[in-house]
N, CA, C and O atoms as a printed pandas DataFrame, in Angstrom:
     atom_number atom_name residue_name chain_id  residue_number  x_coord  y_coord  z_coord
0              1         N          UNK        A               1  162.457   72.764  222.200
1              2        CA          UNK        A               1  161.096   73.122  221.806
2              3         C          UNK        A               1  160.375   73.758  222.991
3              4         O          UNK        A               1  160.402   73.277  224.124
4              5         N          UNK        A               2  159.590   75.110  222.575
5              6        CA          UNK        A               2  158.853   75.443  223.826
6              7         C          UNK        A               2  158.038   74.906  223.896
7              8         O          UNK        A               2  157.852   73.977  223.110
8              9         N          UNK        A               3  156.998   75.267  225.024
9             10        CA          UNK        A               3  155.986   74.444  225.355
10            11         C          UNK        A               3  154.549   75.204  225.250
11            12         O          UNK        A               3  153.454   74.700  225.505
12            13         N          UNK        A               4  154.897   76.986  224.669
13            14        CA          UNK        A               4  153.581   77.506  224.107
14            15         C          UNK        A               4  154.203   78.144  222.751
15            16         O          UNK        A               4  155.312   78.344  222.255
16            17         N          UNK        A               5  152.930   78.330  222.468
17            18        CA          UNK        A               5  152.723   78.787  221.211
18            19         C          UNK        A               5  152.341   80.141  221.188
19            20         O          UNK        A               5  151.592   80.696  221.992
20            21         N          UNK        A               6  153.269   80.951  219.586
21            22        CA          UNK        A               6  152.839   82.446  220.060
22            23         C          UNK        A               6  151.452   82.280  219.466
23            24         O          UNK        A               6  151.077   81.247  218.910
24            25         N          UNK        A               7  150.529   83.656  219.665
25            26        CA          UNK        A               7  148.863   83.450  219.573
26            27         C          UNK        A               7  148.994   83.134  218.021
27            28         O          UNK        A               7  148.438   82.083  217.702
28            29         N          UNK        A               8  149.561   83.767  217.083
29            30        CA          UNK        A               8  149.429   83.485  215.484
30            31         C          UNK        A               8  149.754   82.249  215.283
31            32         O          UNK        A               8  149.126   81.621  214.431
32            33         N          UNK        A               9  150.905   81.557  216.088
33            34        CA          UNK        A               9  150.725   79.985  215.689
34            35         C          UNK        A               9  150.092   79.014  216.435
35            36         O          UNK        A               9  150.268   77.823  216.178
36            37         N          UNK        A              10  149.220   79.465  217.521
37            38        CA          UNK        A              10  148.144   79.010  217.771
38            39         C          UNK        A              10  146.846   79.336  216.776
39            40         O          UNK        A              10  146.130   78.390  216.447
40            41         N          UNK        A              11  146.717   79.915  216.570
41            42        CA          UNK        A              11  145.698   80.297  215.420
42            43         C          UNK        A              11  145.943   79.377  214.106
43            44         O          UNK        A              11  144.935   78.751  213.777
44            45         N          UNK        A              12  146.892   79.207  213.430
45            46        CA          UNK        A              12  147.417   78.712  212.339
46            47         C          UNK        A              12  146.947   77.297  212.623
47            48         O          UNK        A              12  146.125   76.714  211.917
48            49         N          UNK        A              13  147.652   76.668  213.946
49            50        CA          UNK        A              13  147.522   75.647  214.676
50            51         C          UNK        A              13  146.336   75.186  214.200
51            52         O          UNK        A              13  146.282   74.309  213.338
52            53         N          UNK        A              14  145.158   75.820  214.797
53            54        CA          UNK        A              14  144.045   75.354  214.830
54            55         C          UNK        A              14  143.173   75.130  213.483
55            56         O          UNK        A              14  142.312   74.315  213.152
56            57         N          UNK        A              15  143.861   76.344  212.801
57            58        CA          UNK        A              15  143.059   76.097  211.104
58            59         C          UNK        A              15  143.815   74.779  210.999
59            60         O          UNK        A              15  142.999   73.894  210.742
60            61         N          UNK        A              16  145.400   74.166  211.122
61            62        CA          UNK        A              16  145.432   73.179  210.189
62            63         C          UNK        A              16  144.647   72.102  210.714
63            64         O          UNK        A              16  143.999   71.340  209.997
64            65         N          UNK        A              17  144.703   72.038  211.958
65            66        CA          UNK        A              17  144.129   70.549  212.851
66            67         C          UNK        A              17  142.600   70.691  212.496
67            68         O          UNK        A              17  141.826   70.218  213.328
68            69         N          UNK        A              18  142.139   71.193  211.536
69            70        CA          UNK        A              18  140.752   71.393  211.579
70            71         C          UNK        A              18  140.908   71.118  210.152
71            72         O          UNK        A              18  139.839   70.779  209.645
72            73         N          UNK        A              19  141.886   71.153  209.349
73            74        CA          UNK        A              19  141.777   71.027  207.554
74            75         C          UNK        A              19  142.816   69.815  207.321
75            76         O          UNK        A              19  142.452   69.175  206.335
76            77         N          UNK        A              20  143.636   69.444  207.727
77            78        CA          UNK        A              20  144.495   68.803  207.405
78            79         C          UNK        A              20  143.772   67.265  206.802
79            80         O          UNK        A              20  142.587   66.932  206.818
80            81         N          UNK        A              21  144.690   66.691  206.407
81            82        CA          UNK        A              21  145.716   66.971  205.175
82            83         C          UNK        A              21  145.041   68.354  204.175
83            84         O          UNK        A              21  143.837   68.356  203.921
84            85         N          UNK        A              22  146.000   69.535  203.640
85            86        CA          UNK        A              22  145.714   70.023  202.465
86            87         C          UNK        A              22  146.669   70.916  202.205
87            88         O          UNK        A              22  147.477   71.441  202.972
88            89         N          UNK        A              23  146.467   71.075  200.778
89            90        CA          UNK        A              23  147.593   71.992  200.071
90            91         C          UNK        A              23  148.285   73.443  200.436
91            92         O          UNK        A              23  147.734   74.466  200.841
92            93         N          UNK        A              24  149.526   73.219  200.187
93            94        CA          UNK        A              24  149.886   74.751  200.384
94            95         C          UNK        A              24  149.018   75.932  199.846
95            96         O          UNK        A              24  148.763   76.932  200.517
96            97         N          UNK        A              25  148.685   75.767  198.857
97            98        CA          UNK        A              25  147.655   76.544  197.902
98            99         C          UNK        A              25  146.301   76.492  198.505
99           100         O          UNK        A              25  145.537   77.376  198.119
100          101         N          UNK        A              26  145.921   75.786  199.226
101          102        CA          UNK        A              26  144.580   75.775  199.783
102          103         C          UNK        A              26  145.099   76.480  201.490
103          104         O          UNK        A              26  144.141   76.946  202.108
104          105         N          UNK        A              27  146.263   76.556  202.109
105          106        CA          UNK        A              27  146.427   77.069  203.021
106          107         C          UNK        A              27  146.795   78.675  203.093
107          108         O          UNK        A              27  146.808   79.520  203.988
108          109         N          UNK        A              28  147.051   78.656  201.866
109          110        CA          UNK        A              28  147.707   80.223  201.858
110          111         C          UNK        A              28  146.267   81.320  201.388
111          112         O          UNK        A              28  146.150   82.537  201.534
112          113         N          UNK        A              29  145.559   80.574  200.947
113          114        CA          UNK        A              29  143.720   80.723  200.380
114          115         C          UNK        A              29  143.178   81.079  202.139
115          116         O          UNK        A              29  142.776   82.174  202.532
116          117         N          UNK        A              30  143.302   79.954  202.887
117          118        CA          UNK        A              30  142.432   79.751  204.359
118          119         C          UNK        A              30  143.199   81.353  204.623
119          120         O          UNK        A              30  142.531   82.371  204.443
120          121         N          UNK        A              31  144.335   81.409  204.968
121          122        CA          UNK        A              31  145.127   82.327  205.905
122          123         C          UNK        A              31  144.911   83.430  205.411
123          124         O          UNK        A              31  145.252   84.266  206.248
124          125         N          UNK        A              32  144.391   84.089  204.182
125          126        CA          UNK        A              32  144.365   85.020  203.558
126          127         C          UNK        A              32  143.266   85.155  203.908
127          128         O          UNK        A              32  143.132   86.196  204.551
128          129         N          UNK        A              33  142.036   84.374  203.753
129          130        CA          UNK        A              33  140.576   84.962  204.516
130          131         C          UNK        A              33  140.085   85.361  205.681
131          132         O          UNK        A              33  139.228   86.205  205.946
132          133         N          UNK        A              34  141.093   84.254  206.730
133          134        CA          UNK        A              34  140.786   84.297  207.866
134          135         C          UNK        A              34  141.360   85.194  208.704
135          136         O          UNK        A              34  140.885   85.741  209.699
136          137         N          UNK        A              35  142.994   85.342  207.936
137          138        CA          UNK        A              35  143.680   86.355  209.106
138          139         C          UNK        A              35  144.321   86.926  208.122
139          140         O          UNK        A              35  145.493   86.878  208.496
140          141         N          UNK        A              36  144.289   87.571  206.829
141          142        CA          UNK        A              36  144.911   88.912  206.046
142          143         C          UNK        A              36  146.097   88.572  205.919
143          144         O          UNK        A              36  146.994   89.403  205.771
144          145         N          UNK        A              37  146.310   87.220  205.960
145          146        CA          UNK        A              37  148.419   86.937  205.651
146          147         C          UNK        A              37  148.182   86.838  204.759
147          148         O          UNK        A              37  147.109   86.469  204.282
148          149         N          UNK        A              38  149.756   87.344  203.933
149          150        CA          UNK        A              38  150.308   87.230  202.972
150          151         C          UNK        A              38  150.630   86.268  202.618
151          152         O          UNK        A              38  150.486   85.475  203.548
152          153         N          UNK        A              39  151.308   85.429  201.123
153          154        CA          UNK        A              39  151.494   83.619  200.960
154          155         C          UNK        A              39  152.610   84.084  202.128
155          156         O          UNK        A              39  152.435   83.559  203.227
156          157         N          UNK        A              40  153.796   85.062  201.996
157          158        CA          UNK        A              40  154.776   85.001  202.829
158          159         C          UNK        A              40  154.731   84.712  204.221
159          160         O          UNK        A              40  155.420   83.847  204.761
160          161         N          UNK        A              41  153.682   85.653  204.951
161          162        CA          UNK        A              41  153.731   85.223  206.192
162          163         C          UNK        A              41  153.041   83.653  206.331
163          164         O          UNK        A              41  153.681   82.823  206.976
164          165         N          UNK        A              42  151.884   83.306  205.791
165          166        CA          UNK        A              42  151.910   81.632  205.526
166          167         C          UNK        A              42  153.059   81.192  206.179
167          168         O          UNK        A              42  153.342   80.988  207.359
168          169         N          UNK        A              43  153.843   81.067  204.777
169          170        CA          UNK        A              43  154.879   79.874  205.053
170          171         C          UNK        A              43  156.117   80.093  206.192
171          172         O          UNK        A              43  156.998   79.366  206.651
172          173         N          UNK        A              44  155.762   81.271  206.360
173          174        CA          UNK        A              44  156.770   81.675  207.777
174          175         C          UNK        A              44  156.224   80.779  208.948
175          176         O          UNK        A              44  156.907   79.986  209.596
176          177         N          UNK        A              45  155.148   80.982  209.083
177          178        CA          UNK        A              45  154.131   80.444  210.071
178          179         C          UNK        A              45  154.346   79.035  210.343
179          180         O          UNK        A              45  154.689   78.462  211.377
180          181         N          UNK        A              46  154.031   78.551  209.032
181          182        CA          UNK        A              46  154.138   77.161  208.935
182          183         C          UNK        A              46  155.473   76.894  209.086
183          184         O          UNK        A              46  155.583   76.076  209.999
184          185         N          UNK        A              47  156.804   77.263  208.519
185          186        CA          UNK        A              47  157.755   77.019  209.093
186          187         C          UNK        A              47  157.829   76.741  210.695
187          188         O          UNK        A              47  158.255   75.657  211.094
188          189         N          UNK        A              48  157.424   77.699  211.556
189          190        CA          UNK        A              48  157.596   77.687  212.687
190          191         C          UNK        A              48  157.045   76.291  213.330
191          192         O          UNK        A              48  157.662   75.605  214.144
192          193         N          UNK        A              49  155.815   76.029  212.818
193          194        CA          UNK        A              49  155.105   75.081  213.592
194          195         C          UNK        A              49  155.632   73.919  212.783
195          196         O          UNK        A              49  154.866   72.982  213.012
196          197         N          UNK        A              50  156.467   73.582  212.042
197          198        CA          UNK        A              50  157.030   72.680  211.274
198          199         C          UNK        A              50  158.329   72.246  212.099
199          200         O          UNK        A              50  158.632   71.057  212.199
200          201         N          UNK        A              51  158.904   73.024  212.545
201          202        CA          UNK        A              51  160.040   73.129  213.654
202          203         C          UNK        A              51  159.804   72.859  214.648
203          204         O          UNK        A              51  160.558   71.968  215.039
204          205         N          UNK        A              52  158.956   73.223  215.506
205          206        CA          UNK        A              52  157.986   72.657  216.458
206          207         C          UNK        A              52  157.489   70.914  216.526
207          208         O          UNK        A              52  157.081   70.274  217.495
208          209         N          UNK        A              53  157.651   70.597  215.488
209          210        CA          UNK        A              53  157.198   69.365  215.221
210          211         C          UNK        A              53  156.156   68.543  215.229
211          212         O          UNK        A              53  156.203   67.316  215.324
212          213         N          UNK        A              54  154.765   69.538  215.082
213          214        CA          UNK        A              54  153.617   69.426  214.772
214          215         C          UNK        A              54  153.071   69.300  213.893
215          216         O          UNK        A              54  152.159   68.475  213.917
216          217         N          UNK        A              55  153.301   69.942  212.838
217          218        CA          UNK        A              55  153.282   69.673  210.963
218          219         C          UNK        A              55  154.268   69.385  210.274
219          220         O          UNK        A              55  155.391   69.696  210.670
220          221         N          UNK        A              56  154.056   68.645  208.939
221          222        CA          UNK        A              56  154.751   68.544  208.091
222          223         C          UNK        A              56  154.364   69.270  206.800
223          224         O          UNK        A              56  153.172   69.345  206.503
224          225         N          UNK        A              57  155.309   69.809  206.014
225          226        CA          UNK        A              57  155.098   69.861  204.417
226          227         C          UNK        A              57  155.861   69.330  203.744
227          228         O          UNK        A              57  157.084   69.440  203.659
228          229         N          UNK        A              58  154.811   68.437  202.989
229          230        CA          UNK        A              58  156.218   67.797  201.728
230          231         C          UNK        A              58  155.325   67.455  200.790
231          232         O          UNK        A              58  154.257   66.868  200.966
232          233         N          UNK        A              59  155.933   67.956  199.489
233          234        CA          UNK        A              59  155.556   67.668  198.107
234          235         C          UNK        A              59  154.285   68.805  198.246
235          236         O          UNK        A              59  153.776   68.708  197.129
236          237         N          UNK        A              60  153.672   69.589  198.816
237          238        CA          UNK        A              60  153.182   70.863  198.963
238          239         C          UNK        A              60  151.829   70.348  199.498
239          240         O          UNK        A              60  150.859   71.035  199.178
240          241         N          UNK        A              61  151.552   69.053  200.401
241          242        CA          UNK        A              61  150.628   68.371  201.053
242          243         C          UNK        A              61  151.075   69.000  202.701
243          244         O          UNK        A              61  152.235   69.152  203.086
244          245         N          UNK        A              62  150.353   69.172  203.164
245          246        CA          UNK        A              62  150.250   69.587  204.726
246          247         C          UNK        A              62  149.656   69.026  205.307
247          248         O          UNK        A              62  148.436   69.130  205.180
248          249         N          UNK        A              63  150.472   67.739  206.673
249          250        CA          UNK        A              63  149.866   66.720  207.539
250          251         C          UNK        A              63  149.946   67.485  208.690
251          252         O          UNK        A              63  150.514   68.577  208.680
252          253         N          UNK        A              64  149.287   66.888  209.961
253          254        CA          UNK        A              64  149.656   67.155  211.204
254          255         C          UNK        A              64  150.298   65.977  211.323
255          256         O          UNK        A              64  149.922   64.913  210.832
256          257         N          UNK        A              65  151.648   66.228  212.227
257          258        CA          UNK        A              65  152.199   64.938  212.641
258          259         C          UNK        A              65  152.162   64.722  214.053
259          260         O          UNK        A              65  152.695   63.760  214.607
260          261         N          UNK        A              66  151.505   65.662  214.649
261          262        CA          UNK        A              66  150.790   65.421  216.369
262          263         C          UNK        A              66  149.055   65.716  216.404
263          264         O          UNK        A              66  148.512   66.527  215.653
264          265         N          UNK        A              67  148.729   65.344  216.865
265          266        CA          UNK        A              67  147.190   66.152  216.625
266          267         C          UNK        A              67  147.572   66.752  217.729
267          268         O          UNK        A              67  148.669   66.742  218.286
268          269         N          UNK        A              68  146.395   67.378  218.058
269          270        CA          UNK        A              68  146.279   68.643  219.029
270          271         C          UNK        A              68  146.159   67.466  220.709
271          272         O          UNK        A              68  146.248   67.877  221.866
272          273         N          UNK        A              69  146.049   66.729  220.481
273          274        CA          UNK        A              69  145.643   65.883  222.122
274          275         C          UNK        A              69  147.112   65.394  222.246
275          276         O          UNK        A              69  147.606   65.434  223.373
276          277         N          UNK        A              70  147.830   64.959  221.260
277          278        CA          UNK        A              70  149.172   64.374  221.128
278          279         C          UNK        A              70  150.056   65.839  221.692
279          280         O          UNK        A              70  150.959   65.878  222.528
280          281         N          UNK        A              71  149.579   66.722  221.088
281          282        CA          UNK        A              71  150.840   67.842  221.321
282          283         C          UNK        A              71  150.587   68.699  222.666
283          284         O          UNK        A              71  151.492   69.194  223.337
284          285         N          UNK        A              72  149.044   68.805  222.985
285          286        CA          UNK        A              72  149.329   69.012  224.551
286          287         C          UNK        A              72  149.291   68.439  225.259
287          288         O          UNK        A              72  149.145   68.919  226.383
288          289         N          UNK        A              73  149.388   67.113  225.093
289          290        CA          UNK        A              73  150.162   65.897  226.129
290          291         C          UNK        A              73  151.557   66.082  226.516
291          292         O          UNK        A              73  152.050   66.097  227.644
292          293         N          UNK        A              74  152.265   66.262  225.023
293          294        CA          UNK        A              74  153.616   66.359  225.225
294          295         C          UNK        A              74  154.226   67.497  225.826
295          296         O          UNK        A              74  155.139   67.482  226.652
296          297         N          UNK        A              75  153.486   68.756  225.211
297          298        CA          UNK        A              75  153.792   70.411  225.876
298          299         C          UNK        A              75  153.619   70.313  227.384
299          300         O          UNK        A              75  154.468   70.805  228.126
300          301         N          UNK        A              76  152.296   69.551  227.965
301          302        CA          UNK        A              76  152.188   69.805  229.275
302          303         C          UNK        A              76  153.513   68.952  230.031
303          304         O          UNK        A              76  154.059   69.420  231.031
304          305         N          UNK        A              77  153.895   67.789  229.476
305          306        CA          UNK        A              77  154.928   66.566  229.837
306          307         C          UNK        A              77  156.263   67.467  230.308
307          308         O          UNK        A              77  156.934   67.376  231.336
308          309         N          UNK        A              78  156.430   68.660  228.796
309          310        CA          UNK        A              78  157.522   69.030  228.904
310          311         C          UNK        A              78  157.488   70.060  229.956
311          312         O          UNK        A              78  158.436   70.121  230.739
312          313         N          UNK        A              79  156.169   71.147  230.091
313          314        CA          UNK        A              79  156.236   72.170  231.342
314          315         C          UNK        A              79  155.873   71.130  232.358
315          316         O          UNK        A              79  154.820   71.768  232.324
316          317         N          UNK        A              80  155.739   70.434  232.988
317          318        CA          UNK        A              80  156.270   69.734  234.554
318          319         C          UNK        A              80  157.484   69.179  234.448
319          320         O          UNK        A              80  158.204   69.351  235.432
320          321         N          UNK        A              81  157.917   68.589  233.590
321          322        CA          UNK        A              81  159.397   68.153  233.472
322          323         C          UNK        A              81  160.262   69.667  234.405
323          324         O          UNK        A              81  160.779   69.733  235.520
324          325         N          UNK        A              82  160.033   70.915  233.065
325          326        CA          UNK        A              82  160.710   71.865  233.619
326          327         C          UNK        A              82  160.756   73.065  234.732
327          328         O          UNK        A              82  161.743   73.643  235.186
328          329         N          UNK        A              83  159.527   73.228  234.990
329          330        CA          UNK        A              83  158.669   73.607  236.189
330          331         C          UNK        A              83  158.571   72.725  237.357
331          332         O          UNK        A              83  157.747   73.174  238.154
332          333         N          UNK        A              84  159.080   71.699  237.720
333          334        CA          UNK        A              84  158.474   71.067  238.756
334          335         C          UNK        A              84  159.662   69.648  238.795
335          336         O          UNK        A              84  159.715   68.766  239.653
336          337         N          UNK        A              85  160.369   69.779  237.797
337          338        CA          UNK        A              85  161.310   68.844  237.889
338          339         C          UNK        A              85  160.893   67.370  237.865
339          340         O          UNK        A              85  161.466   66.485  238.501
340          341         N          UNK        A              86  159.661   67.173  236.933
341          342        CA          UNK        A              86  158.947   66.156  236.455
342          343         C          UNK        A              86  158.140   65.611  237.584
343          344         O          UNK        A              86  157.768   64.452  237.399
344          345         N          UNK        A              87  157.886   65.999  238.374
345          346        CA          UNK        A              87  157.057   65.579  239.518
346          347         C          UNK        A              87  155.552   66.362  239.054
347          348         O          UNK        A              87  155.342   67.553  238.823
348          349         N          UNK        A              88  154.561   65.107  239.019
349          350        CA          UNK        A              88  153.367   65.514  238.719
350          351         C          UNK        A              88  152.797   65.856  239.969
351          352         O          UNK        A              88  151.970   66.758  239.841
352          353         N          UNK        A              89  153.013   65.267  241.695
353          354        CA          UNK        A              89  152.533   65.766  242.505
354          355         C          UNK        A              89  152.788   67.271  242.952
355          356         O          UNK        A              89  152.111   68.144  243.494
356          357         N          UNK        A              90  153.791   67.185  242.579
357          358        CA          UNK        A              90  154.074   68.876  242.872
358          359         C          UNK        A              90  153.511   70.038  241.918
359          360         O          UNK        A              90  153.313   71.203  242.263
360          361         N          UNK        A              91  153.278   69.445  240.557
361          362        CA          UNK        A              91  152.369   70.255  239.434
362          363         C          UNK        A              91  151.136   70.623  240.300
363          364         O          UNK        A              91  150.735   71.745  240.608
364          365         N          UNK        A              92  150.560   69.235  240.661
365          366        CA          UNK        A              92  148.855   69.145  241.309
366          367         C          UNK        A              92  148.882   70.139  242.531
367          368         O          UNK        A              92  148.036   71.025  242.654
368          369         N          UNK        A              93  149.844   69.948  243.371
369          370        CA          UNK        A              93  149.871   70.740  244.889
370          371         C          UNK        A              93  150.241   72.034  244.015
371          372         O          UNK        A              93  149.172   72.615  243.830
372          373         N          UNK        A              94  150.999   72.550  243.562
373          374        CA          UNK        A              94  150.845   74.035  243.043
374          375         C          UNK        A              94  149.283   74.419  242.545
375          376         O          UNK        A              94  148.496   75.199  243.081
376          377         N          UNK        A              95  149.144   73.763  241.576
377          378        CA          UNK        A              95  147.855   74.002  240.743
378          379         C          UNK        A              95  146.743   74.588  241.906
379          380         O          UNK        A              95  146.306   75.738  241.946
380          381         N          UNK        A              96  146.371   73.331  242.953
381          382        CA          UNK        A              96  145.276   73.416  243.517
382          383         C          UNK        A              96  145.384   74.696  244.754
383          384         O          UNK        A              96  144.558   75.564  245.037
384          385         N          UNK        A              97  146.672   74.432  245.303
385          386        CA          UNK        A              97  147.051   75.605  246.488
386          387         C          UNK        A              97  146.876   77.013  246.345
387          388         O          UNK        A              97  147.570   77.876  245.808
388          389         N          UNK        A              98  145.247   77.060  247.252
389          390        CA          UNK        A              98  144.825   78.441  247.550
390          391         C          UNK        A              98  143.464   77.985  246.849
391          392         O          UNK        A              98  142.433   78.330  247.427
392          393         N          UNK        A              99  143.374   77.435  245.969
393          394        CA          UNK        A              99  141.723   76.594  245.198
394          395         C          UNK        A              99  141.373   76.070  245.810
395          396         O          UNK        A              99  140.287   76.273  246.353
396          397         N          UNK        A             100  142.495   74.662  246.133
397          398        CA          UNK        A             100  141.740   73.234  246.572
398          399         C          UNK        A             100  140.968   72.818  245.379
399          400         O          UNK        A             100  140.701   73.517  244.402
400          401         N          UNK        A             101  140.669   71.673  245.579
401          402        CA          UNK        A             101  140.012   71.180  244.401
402          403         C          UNK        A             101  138.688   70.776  244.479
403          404         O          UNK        A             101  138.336   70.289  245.554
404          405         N          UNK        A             102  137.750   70.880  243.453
405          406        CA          UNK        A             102  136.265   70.561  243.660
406          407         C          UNK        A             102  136.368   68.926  243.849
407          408         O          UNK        A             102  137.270   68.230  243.384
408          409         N          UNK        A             103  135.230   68.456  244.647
409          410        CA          UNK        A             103  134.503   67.160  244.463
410          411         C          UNK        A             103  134.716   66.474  243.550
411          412         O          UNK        A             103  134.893   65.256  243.520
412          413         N          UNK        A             104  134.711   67.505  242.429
413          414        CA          UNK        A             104  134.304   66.507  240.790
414          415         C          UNK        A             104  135.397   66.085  240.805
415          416         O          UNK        A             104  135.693   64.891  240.780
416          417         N          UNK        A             105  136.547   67.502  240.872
417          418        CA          UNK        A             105  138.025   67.167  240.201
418          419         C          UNK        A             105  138.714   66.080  240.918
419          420         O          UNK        A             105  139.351   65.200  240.340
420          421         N          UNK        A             106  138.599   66.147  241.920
421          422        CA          UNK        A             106  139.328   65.207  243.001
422          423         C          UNK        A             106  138.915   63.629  243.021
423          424         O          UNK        A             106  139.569   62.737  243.561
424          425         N          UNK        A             107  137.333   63.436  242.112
425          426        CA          UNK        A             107  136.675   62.268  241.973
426          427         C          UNK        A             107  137.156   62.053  240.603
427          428         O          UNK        A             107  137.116   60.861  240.296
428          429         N          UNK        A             108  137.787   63.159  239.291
429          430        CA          UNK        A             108  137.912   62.984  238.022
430          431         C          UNK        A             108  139.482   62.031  238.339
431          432         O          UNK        A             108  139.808   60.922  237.916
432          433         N          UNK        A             109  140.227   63.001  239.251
433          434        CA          UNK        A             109  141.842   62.620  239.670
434          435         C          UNK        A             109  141.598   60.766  239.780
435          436         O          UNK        A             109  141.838   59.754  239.123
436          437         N          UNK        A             110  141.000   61.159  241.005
437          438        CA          UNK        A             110  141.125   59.174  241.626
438          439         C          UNK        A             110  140.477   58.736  240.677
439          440         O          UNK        A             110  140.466   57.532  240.930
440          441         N          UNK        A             111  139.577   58.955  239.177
441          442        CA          UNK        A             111  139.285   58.109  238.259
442          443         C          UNK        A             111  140.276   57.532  237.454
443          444         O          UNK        A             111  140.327   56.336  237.165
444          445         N          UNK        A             112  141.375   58.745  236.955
445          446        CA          UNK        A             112  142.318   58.838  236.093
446          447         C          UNK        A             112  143.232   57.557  236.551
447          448         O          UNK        A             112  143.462   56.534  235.906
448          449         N          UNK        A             113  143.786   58.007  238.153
449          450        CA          UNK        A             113  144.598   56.753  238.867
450          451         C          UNK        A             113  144.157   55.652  238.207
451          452         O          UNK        A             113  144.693   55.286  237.162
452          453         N          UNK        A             114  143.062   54.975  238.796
453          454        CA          UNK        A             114  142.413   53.667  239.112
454          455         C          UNK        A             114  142.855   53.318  237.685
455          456         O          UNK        A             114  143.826   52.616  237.403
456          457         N          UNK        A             115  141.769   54.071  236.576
457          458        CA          UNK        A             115  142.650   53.784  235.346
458          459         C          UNK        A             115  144.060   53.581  235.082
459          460         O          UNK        A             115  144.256   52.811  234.142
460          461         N          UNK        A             116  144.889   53.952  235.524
461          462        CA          UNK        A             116  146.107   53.715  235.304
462          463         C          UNK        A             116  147.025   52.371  236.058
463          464         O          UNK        A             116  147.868   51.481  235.955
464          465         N          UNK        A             117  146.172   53.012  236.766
465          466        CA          UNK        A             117  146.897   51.393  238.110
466          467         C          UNK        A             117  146.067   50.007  237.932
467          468         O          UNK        A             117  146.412   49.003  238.555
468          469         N          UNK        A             118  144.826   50.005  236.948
469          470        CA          UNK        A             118  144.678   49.130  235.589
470          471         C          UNK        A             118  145.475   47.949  235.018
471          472         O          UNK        A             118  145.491   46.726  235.157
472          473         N          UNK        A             119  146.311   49.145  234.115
473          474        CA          UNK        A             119  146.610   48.770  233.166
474          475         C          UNK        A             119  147.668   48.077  233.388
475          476         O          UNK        A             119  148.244   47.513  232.457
């Protein structure tokens, strides 16, 4: 599974996480107003992001089976896994190198920790 989305199934993306649960017939209605698809390209679409493993269709009901916080948790999980060889410090030292990081971010970071070293 990649870890982006092309822009049309980001788009799609976002109509379902914004309608879901609903019908094929009520999706192929949205996609036709919003972006001029055909039922065909629809269900192409939705195929894709069905494969992806973000939606489901069955019985012609359309769930999300990640929400959108679930799936770029996991997308980002999977680009440091493969970018960085799962090392989140080395994500952060890329990210910030040549920025540095603001006050806030660096006070948001050591919030996140503390939270974690919590639990």
């Amino acid at each position: 599974m990649g870890y982006q989305l092309t822009e049309a199934e980001e788009r799609l993306a976002e109509l379902l996480w914004e309608n879901v649960p609903m019908t094929s017939a009520e999706l192929v209605a949205k996609c036709a107003e919003a972006f001029a698809w055909k039922k065909s390209t629809t269900y192409t679409m939705l195929k894709k992001l069905e494969r992806k493993g973000i939606f489901r269709n069955e019985s012609s009901v359309i769930t999300a089976v990640e929400t959108k916080e679930e799936w770029q948790a996991r997308e980002s999980r999977q680009f440091v896994a493969e970018s960085f060889g799962g090392s989140l410090p080395k994500f952060l030292t890329a990210f910030a190198k040549g920025k540095g990081l603001t006050k806030k971010e660096a006070e948001e970071l050591r919030k996140l920790i503390e939270r974690y070293e919590e639990e």
